[in-house]
C-alpha positions, 0 to 999 in steps of 0.5 A: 692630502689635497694640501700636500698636493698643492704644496708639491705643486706650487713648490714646483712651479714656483722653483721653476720660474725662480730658475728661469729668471735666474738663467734668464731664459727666453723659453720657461724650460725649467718652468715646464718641467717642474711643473711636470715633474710636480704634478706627476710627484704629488699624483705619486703621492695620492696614488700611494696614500690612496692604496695605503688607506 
């Protein structure tokens, strides 16, 4: 589980940063909120299993 989180997140992360330099962006937007948008998912997912189990 807690693999599968970090591979959320970095995913995320890493996408985010791939589109700021690609867009050549000034401010990291897409990297702020991937990483939002990552966190909030993986925690979706724990949360899920969590209640599952």
């Amino acid at each position: 589980m807690a693999v599968q989180m970090a591979a959320i997140i970095v995913g995320g992360v890493l996408g985010g940063i791939q589109l700021d330099k690609w867009l050549k962006l000034k401010f990291p937007v897409f990297t702020l909120v991937l990483t939002l948008l990552s966190v909030f998912l993986a925690m979706y997912y724990f949360i899920k299993d969590v209640i599952k189990k």
